[in-house]
C-alpha positions in Angstrom: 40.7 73.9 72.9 40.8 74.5 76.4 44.4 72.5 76.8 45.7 74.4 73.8 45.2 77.8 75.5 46.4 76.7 78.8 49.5 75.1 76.9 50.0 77.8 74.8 49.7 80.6 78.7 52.1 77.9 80.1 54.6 78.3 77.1 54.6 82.0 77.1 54.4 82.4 81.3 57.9 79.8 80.6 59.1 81.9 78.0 58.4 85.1 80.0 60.9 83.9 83.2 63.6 82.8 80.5 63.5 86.2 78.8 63.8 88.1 82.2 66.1 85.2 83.9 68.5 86.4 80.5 68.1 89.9 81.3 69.0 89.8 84.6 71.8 87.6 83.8 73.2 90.3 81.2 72.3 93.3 83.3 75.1 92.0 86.0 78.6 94.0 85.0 81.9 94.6 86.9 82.7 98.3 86.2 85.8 99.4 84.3 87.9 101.3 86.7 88.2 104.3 85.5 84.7 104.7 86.2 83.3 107.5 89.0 84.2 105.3 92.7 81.7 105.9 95.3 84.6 104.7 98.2 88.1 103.1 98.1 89.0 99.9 100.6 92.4 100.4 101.3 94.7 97.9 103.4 96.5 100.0 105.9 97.7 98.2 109.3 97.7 94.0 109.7 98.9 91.7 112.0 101.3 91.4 109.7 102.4 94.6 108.6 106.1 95.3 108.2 105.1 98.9 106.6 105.2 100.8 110.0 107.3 103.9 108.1 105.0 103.5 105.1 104.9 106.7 103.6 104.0 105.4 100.2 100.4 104.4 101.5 100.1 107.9 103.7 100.2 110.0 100.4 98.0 107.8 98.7 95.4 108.9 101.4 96.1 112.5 101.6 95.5 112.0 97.4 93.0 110.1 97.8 90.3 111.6 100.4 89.4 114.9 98.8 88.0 112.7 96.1 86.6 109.9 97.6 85.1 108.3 100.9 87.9 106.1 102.2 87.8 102.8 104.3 91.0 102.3 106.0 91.0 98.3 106.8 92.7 98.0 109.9 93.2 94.0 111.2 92.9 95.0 114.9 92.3 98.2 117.3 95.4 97.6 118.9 97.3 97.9 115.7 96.0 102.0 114.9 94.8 103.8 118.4 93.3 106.9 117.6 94.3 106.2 113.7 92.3 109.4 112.6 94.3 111.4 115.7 97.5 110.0 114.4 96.7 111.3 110.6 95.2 114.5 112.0 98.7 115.1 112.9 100.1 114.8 109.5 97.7 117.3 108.1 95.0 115.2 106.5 91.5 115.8 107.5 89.6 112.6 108.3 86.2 114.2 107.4 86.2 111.5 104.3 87.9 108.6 106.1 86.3 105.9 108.1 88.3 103.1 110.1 86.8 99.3 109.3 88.2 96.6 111.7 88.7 93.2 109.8 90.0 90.0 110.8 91.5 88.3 109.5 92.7 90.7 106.8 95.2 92.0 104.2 97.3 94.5 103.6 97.6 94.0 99.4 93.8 94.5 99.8 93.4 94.4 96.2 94.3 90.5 95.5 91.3 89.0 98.7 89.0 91.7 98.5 85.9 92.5 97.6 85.2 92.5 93.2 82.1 95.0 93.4 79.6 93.9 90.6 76.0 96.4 89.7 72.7 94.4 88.5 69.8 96.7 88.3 70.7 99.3 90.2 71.9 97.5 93.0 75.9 96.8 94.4 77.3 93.3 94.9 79.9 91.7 95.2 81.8 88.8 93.1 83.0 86.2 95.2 85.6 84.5 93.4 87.8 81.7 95.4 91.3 82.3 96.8 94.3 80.1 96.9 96.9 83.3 98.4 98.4 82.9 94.8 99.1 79.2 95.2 98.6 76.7 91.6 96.5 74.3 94.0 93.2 72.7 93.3 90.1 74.1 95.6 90.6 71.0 98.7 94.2 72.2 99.0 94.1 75.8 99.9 96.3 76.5 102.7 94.3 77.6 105.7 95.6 81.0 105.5 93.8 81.0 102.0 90.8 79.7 103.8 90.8 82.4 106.0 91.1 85.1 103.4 88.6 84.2 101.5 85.4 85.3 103.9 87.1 89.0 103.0 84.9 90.1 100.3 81.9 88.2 101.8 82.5 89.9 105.6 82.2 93.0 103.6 79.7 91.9 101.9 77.7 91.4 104.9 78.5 95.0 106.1 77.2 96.4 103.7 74.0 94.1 103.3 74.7 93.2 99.9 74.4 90.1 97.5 77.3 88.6 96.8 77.5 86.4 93.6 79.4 82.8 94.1 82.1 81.9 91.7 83.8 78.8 90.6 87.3 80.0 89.7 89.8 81.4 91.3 91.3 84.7 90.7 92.8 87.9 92.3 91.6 91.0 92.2 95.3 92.1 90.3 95.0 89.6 87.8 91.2 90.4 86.5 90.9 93.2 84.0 88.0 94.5 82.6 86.9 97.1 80.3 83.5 97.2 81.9 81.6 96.2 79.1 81.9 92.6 79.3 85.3 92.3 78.2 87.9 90.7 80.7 91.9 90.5 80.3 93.2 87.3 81.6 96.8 85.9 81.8 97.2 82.2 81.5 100.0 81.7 83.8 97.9 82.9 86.2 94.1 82.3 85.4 94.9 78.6 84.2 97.0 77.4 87.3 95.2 79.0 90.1 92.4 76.4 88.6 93.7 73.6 87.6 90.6 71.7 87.7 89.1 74.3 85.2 89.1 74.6 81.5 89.3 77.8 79.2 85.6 77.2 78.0 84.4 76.3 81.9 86.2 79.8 83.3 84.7 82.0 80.8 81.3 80.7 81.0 81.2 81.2 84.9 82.8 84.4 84.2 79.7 85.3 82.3 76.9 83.8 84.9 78.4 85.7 87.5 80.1 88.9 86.1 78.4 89.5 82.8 82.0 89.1 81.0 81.1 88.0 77.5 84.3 88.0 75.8 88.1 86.6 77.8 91.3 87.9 76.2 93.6 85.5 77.2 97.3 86.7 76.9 99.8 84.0 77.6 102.1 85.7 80.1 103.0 88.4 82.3 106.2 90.6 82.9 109.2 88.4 83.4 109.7 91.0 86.8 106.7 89.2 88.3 107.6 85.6 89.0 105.5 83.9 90.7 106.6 83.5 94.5 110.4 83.8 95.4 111.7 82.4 91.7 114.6 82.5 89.4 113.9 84.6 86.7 116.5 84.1 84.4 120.7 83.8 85.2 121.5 85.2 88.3 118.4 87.5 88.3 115.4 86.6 91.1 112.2 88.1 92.0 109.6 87.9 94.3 106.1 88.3 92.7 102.1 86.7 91.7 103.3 84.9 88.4 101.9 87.7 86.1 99.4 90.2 87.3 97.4 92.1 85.1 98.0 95.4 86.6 102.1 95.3 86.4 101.3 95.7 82.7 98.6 96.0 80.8 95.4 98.5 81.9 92.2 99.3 80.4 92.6 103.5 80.4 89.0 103.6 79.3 86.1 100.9 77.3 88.0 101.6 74.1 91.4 101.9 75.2 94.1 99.4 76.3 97.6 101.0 78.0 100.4 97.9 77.4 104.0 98.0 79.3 106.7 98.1 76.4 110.6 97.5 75.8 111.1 98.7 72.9 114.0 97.5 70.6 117.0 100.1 71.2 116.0 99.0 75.0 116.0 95.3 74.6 119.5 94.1 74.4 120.8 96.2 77.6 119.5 94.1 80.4 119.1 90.3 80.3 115.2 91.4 82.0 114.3 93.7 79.3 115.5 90.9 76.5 112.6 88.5 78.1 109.8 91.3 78.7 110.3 92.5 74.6 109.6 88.6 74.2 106.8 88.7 76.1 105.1 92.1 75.9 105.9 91.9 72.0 103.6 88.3 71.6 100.5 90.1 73.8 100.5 93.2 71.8 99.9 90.9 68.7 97.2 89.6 70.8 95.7 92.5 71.7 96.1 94.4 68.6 94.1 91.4 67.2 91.6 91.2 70.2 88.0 93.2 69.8 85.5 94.2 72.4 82.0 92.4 72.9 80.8 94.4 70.3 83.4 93.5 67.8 85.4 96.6 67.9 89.2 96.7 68.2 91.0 98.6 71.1 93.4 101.5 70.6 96.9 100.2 71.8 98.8 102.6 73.9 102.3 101.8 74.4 103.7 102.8 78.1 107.0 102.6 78.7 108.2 99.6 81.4 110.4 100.5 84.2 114.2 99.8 84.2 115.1 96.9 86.1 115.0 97.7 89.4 117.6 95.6 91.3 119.7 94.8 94.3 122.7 92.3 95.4 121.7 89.4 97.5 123.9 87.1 98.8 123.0 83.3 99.6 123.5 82.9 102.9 122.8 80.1 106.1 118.9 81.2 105.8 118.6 78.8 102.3 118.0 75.4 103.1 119.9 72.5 101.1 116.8 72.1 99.1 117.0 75.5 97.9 120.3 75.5 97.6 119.6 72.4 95.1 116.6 73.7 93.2 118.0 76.8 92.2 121.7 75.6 91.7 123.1 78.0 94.1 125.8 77.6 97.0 125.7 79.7 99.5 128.3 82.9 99.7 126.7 83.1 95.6 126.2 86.8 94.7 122.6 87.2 93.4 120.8 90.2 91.8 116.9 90.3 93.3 114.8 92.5 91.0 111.5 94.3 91.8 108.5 94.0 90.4 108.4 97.4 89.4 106.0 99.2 86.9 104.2 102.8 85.9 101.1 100.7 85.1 100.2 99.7 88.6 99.1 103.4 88.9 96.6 104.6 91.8 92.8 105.9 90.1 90.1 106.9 91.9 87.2 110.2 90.4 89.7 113.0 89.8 93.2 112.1 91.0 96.0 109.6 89.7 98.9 108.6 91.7 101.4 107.7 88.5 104.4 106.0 89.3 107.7 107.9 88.9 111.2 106.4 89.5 113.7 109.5 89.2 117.1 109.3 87.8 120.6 109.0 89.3 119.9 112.6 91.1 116.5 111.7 92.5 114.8 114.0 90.2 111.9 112.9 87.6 113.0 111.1 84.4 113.0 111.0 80.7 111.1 108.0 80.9 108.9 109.3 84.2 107.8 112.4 81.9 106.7 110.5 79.2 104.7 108.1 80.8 103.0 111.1 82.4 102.4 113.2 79.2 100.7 109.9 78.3 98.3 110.0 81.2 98.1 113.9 81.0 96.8 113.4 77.2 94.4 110.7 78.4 93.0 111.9 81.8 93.1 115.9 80.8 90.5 117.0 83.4 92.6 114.9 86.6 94.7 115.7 88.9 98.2 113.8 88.5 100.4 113.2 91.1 103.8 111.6 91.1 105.2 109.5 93.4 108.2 106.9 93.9 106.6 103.3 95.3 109.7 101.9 95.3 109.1 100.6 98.6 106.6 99.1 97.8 107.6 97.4 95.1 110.3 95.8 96.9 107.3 94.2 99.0 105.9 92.4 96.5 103.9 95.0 94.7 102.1 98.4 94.1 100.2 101.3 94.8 97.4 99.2 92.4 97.9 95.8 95.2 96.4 98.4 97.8 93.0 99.1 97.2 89.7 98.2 95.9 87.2 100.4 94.3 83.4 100.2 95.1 81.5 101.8 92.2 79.1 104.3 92.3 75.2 102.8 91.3 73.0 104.7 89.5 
């Protein structure tokens, strides 16, 4: 009798760990967003910087500091003396703002650094693994990749925080989530970044460390977002990550999923927008398909992609003969390079969005600007919108979006 009641306390003592061990597990999430921000990291000066006249990224902070404590990364202190003096200058008050010195570092902060993850009450952070948007397996990151990837943990460590060790490898631009255990993925990104992984092995590390329950794999990304220096179709190149996540589709809430869209009177006038209605048209049948971890569909809203944003390039002595042979070009060859443009890599932080706006042929806002923003004014009534060209930025490599990460508030 005696063994049965010890057997039967050992049972339930075993049962007790695996019932909390499960809650735990499930009480880990990845916030959506658009949900309150208790500080933005923002990439501002690196060794590598070629932004000096950046104004993009200075009117991001004067939007984004009444709102929000800001971390300014900065690689070194010789890159930003007196950084606050030099934005005191321009009229933005630093009370909000601190300087963080990192190295090594990032200016498209968004891609190396931290995920921040909530369990119980408490902040952490996801550590996923980095390749600096290589297709490689894990032993043959480059050691630049290496190097990046103590980012999230160094803050981390600042902040005297768990981190949470993943398997796969990821950017922070390419990982979606609704907050409630639903993630976007693309597979031209997700599947090549791990070669060495399988659907079924990503999504169930996705739910050890992140809680994600249910993956909504879409097949591709904009054709404006090759990956690396690429042809993109004809005589059109780009200069991109291979399909990131936040060049076109969004979650604007848990219920509510904002997709980039050609639409058909649109399609037939640039070679670019003929591939993106190919390829934004097969995800919305996805999406419109996909349901939540609860088993409830998403509202689709429809957003409006950018025209092609473009400018001549001519081959010249800097191509070497390989390139000149893998992209069937000879040099003096007049090439159009397109941007990786898009009013979905939008700036969100508490109670002000930095939208996207491109202007017409006099500069001012467009058709096209104003009803992407009567979209965002009908979904995000009670924020402040604010309009702005990153143009320059896109020509970079990215967006407003590839800046920053958001550290959640914990409650």
């Amino acid at each position: 009798m005696k063994k049965t009641i010890i057997s039967i306390l050992i049972f339930g003592l075993l049962i007790s760990c695996q019932s909390k061990e499960s809650v735990e597990s499930n009480s880990i999430r990845i916030p959506g967003e658009f949900e309150p921000h208790e500080a933005i990291w923002l990439g501002y000066k690196t060794a590598e910087n070629y932004m000096d006249n950046d104004t993009v990224t200075l009117e991001m902070i004067r939007a984004i500091h009444p709102h929000v404590k800001l971390n300014l990364i900065v690689e070194h202190d010789s890159l930003a003396p007196n950084a606050k003096d030099s934005l005191l200058a321009l009229g933005i008050d630093t009370t909000n703002i601190s300087i963080v010195y990192q190295s090594p570092t990032d200016v498209w902060y968004r891609d190396p650094g931290p995920v921040f993850a909530t369990q119980q009450g408490a902040l952490k952070v996801v550590d996923f693994k980095y390749t600096n948007y290589a297709n490689v397996l894990p032993d043959s990151i480059s050691e630049r990749a290496r190097a990046h990837e103590k980012i999230d943990r160094e803050i981390a460590q600042r902040l005297k925080i768990d981190t949470i060790t993943s398997i796969v490898a990821i950017e922070g631009g390419a990982f979606e989530t609704d907050g409630q255990g639903t993630v976007i993925q693309v597979e031209d990104i997700t599947l090549k970044r791990n070669p060495h992984l399988s659907k079924a092995a990503i999504e169930a590390d996705y739910e050890r460390c992140c809680g994600i329950e249910n993956v909504i794999w879409l097949p591709s990304g904009v054709a404006d977002d090759p990956h690396n220096f690429n042809r993109i179709t004809g005589k059109y190149f780009g200069y991109g990550t291979g399909g990131h996540t936040d060049e076109f589709v969004r979650f604007a809430n848990d219920s509510t999923i904002l997709l980039a869209w050609v639409n058909q009177a649109k399609k037939d006038t640039h070679p670019i927008n003929q591939l993106n209605y190919q390829i934004l048209s097969k995800n919305f049948e996805i999406l419109s398909a996909a349901t939540n971890s609860h088993g409830n569909k998403y509202q689709i809203i429809k957003v409006p992609h950018t025209d092609p944003k473009t400018e001549t390039m001519i081959v010249g002595d800097r191509w070497s003969d390989e390139d000149l042979e893998y992209f069937k070009v000879a040099r003096g060859d007049t090439l159009q390079m397109a941007y990786a443009s898009s009013y979905l890599n939008y700036l969100l932080t508490n109670n002000v969005i930095m939208l996207p706006q491109y202007g017409d042929e006099n500069g001012v806002i467009s058709a096209k600007d104003a009803k992407v923003q009567a979209i965002f004014e009908d979904l995000y009534p009670n924020k402040k919108i604010i309009g702005i060209n990153p143009i320059s930025l896109n020509q970079d490599g990215g967006g407003m979006h590839c800046r920053y990460q958001t550290q959640p508030k914990v409650y």
